[in-house]
OpenMM code with the backbone's topology and positions (N, CA, C; nanometers):
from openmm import Vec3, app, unit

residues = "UNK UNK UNK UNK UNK UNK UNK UNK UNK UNK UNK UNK UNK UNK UNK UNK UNK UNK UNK UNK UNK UNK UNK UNK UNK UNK UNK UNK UNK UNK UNK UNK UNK UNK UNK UNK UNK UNK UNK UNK UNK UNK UNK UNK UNK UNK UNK UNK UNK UNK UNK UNK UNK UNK UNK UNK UNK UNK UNK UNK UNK UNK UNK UNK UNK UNK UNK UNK UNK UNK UNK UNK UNK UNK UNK UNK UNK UNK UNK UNK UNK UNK UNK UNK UNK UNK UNK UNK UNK UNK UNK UNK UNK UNK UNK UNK UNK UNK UNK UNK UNK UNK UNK UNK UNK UNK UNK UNK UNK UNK UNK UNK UNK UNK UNK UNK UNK UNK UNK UNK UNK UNK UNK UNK UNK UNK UNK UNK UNK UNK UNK UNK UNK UNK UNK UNK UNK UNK UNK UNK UNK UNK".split()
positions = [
    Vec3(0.0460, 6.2535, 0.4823),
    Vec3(0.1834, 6.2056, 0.4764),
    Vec3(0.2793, 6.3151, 0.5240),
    Vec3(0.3652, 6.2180, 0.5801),
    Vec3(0.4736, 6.3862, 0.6269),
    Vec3(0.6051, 6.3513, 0.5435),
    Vec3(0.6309, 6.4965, 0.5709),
    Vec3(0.7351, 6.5559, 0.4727),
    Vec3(0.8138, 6.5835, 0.5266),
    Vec3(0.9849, 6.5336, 0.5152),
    Vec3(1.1061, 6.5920, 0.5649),
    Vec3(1.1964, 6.6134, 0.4514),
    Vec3(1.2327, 6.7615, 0.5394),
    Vec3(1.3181, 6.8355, 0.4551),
    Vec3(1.4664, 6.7460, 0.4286),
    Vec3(1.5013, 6.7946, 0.3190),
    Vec3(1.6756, 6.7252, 0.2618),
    Vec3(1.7810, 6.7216, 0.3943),
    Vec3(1.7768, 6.8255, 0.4898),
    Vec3(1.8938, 6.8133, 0.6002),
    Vec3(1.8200, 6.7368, 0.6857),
    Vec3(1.6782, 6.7085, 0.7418),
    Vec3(1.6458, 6.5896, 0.8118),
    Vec3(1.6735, 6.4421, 0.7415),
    Vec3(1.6978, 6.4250, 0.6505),
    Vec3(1.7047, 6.3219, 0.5250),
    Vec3(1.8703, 6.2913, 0.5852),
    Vec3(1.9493, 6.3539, 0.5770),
    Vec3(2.0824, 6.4007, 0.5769),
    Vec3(2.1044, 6.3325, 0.7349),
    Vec3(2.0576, 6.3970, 0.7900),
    Vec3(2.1001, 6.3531, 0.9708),
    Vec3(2.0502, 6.2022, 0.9515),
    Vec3(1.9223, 6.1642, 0.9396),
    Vec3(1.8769, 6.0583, 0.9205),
    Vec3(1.9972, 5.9419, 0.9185),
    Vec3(1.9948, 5.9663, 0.7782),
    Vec3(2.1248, 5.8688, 0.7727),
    Vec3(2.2922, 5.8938, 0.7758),
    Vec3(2.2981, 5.9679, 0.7917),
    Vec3(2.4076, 5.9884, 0.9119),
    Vec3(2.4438, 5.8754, 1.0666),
    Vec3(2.3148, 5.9518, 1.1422),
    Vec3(2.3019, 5.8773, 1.2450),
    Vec3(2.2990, 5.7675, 1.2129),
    Vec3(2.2424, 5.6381, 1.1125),
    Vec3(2.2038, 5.5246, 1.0714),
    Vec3(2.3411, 5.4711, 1.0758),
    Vec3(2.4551, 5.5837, 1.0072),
    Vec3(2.5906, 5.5161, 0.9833),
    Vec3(2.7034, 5.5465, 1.1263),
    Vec3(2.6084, 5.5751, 1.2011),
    Vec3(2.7343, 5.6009, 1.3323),
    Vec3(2.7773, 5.4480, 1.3756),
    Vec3(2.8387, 5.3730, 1.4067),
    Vec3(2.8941, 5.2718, 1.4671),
    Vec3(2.8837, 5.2807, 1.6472),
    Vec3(2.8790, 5.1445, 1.7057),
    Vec3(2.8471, 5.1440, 1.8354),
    Vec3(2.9826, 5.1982, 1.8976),
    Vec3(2.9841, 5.2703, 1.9827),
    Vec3(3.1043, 5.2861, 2.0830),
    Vec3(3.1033, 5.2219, 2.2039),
    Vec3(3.1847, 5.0978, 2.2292),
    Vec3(3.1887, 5.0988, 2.3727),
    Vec3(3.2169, 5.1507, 2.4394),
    Vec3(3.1433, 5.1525, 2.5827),
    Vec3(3.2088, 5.2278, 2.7204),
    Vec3(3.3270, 5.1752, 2.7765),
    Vec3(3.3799, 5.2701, 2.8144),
    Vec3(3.5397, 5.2242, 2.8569),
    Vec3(3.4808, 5.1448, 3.0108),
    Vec3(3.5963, 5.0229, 2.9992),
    Vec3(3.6410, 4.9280, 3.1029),
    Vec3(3.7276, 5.0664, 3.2145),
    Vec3(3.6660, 5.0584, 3.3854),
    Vec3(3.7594, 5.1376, 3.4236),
    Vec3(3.7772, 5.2530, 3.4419),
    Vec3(3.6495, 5.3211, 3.3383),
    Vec3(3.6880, 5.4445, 3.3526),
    Vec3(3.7423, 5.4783, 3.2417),
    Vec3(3.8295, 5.3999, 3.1661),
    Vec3(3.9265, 5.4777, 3.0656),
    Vec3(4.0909, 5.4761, 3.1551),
    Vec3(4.0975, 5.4479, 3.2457),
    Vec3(4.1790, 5.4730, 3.3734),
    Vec3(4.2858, 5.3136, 3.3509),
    Vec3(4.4061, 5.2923, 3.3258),
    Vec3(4.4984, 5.1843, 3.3048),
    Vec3(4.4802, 5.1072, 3.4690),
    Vec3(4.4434, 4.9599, 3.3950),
    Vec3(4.3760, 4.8644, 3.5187),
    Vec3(4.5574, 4.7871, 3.5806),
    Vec3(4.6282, 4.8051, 3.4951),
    Vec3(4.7617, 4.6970, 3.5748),
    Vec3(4.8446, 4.8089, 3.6107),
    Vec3(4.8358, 4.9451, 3.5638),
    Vec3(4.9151, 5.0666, 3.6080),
    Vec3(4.8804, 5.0974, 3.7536),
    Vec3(4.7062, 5.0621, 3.7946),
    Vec3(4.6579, 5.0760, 3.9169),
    Vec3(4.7200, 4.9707, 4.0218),
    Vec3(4.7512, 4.8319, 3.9692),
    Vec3(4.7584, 4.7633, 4.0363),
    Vec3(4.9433, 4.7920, 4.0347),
    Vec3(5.0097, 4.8171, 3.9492),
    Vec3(5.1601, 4.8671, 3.9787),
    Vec3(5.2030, 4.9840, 4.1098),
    Vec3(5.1082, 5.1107, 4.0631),
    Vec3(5.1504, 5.2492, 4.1371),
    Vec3(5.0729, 5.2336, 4.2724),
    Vec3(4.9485, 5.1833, 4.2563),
    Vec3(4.8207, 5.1646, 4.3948),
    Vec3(4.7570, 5.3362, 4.3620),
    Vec3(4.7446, 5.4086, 4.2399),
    Vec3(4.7147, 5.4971, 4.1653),
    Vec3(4.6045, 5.4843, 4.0465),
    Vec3(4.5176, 5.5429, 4.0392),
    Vec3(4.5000, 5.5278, 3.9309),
    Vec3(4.4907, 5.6247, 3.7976),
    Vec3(4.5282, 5.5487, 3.6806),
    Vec3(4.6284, 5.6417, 3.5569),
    Vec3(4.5646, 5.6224, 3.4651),
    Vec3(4.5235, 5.7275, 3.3915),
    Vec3(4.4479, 5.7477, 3.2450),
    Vec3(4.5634, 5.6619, 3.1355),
    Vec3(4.4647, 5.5779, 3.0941),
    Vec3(4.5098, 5.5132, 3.0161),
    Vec3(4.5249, 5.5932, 2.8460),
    Vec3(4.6104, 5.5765, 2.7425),
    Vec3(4.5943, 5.6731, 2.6125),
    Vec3(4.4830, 5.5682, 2.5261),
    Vec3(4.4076, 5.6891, 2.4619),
    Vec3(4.3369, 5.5923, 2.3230),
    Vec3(4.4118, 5.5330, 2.1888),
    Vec3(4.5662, 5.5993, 2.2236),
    Vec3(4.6154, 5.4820, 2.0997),
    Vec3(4.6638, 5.3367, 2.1672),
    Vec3(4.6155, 5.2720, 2.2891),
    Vec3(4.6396, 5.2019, 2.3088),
    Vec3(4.5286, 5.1041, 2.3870),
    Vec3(4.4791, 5.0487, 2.3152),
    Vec3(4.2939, 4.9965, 2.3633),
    Vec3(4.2717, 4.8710, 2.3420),
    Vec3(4.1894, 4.8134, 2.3698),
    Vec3(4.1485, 4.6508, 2.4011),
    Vec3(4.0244, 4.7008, 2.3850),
    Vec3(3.9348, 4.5992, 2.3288),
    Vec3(3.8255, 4.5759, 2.3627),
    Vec3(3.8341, 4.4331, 2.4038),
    Vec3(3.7504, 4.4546, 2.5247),
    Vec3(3.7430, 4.2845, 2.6348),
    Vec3(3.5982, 4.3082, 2.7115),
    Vec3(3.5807, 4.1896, 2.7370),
    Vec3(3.4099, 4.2021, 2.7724),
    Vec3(3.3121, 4.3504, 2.7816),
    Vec3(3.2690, 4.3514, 2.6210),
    Vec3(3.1847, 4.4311, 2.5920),
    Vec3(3.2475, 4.5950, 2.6286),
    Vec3(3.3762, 4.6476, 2.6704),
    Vec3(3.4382, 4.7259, 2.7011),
    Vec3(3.5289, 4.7360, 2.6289),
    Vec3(3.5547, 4.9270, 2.5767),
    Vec3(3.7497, 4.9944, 2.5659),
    Vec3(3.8020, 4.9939, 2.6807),
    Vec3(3.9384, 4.9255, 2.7029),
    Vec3(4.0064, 4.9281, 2.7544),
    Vec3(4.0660, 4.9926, 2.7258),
    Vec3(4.1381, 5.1152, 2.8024),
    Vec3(4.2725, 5.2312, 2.7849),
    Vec3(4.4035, 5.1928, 2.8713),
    Vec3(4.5492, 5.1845, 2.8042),
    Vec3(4.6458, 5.1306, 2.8666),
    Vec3(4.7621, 5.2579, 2.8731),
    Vec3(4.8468, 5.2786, 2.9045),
    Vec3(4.9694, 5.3532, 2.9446),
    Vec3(5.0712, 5.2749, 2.8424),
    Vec3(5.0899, 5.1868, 2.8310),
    Vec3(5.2368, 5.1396, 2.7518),
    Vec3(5.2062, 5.0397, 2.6924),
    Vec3(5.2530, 5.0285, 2.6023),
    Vec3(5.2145, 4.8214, 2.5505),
    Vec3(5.2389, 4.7733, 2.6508),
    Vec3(5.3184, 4.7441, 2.7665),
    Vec3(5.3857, 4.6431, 2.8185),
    Vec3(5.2393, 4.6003, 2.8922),
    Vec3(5.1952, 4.7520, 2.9858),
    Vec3(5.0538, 4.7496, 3.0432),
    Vec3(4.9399, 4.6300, 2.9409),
    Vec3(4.9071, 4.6672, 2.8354),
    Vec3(4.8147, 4.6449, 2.7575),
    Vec3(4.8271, 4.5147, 2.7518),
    Vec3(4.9520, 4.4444, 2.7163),
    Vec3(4.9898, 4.2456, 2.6681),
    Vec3(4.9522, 4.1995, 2.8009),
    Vec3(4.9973, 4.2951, 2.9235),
    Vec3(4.9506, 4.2085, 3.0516),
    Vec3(4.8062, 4.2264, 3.0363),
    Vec3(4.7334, 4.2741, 3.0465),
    Vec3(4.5705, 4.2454, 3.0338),
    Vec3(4.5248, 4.1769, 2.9398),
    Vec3(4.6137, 4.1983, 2.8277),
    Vec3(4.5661, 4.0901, 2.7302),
    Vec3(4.5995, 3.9206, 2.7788),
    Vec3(4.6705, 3.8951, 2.8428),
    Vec3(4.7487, 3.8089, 2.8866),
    Vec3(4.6633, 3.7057, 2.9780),
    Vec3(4.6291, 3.7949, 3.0833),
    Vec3(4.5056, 3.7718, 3.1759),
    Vec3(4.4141, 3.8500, 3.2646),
    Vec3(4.4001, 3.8906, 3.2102),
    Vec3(4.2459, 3.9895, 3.1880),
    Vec3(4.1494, 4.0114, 3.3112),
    Vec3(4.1616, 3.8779, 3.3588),
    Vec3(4.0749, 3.8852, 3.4845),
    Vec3(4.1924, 3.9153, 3.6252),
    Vec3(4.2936, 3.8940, 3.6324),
    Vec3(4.3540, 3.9385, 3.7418),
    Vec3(4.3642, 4.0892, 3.7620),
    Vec3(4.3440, 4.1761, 3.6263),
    Vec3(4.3363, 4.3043, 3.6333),
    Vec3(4.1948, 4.3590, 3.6028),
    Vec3(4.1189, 4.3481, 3.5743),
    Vec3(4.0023, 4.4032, 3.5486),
    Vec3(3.9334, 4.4639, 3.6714),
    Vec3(3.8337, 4.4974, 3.7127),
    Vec3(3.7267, 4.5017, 3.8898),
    Vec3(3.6939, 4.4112, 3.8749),
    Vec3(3.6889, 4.3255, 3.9850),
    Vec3(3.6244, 4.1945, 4.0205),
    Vec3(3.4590, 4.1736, 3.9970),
    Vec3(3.3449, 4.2865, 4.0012),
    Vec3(3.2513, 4.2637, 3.9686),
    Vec3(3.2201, 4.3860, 3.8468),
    Vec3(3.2709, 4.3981, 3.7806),
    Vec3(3.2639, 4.4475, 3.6184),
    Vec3(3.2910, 4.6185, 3.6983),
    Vec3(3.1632, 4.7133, 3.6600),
    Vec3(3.1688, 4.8267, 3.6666),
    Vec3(3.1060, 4.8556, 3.8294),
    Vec3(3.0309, 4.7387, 3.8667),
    Vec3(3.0009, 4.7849, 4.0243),
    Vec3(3.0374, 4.7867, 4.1335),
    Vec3(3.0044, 4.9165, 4.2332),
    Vec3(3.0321, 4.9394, 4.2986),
    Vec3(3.0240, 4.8243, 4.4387),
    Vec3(3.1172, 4.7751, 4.5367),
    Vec3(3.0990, 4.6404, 4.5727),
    Vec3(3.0159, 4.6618, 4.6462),
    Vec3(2.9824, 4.7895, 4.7468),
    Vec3(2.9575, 4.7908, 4.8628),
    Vec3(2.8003, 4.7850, 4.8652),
    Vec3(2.7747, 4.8589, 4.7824),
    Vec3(2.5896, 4.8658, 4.7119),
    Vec3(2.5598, 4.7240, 4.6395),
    Vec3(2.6273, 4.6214, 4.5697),
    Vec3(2.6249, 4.5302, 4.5578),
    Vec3(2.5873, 4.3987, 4.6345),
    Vec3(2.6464, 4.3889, 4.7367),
    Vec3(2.6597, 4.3488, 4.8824),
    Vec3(2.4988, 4.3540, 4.9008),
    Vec3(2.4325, 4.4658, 4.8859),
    Vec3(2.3017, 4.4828, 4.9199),
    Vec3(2.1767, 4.4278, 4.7910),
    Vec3(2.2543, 4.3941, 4.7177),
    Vec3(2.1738, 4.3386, 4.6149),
    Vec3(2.1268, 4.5246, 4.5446),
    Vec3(2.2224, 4.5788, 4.5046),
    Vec3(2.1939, 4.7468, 4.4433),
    Vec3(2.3013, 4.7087, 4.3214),
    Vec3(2.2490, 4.7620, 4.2141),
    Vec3(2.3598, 4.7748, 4.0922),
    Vec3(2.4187, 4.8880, 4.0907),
    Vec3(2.5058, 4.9737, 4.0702),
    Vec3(2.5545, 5.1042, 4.1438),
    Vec3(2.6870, 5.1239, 4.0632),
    Vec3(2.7080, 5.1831, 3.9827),
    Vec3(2.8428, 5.1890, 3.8871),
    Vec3(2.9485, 5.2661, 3.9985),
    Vec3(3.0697, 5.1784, 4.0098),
    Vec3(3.1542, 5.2380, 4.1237),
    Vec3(3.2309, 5.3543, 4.0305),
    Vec3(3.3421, 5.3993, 4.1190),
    Vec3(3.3882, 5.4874, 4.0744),
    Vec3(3.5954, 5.4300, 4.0725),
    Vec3(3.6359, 5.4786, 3.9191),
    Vec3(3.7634, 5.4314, 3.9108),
    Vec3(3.8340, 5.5219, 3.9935),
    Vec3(3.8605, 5.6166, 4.0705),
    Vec3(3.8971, 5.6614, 4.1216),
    Vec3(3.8812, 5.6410, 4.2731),
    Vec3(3.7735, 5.5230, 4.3460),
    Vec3(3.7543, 5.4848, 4.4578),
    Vec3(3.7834, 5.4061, 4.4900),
    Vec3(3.8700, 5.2916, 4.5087),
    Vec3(3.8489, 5.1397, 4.4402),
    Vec3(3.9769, 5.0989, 4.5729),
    Vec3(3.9580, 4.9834, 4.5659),
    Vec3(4.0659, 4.9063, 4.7143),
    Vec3(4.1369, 4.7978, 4.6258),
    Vec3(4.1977, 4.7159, 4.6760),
    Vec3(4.2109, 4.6182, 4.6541),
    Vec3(4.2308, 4.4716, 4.7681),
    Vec3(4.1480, 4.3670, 4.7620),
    Vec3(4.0922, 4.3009, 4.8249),
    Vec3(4.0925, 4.1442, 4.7726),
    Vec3(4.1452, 4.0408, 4.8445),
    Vec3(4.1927, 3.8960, 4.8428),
    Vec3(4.2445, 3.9099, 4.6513),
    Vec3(4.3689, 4.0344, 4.6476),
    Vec3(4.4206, 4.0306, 4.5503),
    Vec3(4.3093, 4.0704, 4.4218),
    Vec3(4.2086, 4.1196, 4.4703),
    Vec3(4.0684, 4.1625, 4.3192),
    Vec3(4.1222, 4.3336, 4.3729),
    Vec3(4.0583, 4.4278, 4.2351),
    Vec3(4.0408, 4.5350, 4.2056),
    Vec3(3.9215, 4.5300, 4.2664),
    Vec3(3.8460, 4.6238, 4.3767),
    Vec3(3.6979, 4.6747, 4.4076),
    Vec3(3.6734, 4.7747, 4.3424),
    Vec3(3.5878, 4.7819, 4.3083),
    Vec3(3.5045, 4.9661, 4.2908),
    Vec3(3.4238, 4.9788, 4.3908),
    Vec3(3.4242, 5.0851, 4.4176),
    Vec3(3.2991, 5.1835, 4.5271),
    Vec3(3.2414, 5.2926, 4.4678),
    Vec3(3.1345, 5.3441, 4.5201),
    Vec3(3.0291, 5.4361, 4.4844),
    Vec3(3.0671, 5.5720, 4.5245),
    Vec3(3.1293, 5.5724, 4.5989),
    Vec3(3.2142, 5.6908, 4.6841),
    Vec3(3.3046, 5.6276, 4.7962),
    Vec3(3.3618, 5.7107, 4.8734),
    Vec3(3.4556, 5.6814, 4.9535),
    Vec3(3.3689, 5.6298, 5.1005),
    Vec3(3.2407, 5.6921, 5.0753),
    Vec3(3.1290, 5.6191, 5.2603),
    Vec3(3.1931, 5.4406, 5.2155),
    Vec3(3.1500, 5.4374, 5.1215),
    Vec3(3.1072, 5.2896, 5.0727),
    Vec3(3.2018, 5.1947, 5.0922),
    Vec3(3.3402, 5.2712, 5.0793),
    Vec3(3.4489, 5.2129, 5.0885),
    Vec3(3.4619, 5.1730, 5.2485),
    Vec3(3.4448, 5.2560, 5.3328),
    Vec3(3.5218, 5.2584, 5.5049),
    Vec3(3.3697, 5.1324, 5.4995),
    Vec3(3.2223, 5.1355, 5.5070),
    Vec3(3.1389, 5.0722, 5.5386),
    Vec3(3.1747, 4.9158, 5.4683),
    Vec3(3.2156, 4.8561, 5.3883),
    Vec3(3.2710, 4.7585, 5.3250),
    Vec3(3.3716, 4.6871, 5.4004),
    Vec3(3.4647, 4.8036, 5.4777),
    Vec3(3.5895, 4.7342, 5.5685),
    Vec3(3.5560, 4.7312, 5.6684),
    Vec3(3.4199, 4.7853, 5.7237),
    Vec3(3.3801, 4.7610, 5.8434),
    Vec3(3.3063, 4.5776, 5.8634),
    Vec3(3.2983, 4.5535, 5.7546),
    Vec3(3.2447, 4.4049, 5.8053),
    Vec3(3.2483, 4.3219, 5.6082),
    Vec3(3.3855, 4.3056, 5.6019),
    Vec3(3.4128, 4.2993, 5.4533),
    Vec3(3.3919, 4.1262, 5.4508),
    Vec3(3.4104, 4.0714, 5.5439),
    Vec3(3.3851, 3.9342, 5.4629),
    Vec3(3.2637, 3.9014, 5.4153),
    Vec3(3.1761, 3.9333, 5.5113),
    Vec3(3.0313, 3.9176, 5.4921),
    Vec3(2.9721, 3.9754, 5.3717),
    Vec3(3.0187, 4.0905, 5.3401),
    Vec3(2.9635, 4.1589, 5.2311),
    Vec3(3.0018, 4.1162, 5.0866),
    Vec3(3.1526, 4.0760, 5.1131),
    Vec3(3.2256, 4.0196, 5.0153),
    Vec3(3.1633, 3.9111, 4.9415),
    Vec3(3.1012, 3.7842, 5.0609),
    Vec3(3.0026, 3.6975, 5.0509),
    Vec3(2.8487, 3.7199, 4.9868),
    Vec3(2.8504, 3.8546, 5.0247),
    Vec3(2.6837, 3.9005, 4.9725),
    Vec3(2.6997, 3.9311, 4.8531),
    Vec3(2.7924, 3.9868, 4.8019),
    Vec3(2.8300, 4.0424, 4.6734),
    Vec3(2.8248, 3.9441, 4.5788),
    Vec3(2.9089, 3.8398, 4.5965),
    Vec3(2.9014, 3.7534, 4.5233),
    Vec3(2.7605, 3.6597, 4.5059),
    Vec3(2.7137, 3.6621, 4.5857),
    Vec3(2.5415, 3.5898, 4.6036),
    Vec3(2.5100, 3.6901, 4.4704),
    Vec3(2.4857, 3.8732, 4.5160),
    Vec3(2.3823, 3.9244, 4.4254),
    Vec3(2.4250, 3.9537, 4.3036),
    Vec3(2.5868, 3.9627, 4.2564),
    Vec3(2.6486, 3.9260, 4.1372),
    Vec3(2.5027, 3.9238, 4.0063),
    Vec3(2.5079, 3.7759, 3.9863),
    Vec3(2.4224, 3.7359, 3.8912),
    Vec3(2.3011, 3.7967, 3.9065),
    Vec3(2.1855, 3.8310, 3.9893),
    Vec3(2.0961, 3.8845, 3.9940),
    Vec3(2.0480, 4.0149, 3.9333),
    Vec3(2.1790, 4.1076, 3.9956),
    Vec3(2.1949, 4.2518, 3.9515),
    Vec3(2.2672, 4.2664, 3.8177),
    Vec3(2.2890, 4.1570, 3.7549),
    Vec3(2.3907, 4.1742, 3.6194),
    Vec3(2.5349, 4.2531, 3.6145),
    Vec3(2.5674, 4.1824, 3.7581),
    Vec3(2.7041, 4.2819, 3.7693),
    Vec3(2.7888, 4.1104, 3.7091),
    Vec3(2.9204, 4.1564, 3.6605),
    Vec3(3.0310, 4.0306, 3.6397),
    Vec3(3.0777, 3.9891, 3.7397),
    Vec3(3.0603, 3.8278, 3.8232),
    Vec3(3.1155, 3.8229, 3.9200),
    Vec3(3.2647, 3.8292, 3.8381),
    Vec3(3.2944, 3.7428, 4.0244),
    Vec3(3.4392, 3.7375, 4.0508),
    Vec3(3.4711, 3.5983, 3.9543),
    Vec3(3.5641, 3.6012, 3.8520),
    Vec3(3.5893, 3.4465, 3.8062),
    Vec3(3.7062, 3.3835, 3.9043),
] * unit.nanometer
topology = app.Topology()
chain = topology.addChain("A")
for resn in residues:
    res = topology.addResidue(resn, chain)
    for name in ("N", "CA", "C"):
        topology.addAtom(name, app.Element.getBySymbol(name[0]), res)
């Protein structure tokens, strides 16, 4: 039989009592501040949403009621992925700091290649994206 000492006992349940943290929506990065400035702005943690399985971080209440409001006009159009690797049927977490905006959606990209290769032949891909959406477990476009 094995034996643990009182401070392994201790961490034990500790850890047992940690609570889940979601990953921030975004980055952590304010999704209607991006779509205001064409910037994107660290959102504060006294001001948070949780919305599909994500913290959301906002800049002002005013920011925050609009996402609460409608959620999907500001969010990335395919959750956390990157579109352009998507397109290819790749799951690829974009980056909030790379991101376009496109038939009025928020994109993410993987880097900035991903971005110019996307506008080089964007409808098509746009089209592919949405095909591999569901496959790759990215959120489409609603």
């Amino acid at each position: 039989m094995r034996r643990f000492s009182v401070y392994s006992l201790v961490c034990l349940l500790a850890l047992s009592n940690l609570s889940y943290a979601a990953p921030f929506g975004f980055g952590g990065f304010d999704p209607v501040a991006t779509f205001q400035t064409g910037e994107p702005e660290k959102g504060k943690n006294a001001l948070e949403l949780l919305w599909s399985g994500r913290l959301w971080l906002f800049k002002n209440e005013g920011n925050k009621a609009a996402f609460e409001r409608d959620p999907d006009v500001y969010a990335p159009a395919f959750g956390s992925c990157g579109i352009f690797r998507l397109s290819q049927g790749v799951k690829v977490e974009g980056s909030p700091t790379v991101f376009a905006f496109y038939k009025e959606k928020l994109l993410l990209f993987y880097g900035r290649q991903d971005r110019v290769l996307f506008f080089a032949n964007h409808e098509t891909l746009w089209e592919n994206a949405k095909l591999h959406a569901e496959k790759v477990d990215c959120v489409s476009v609603r």
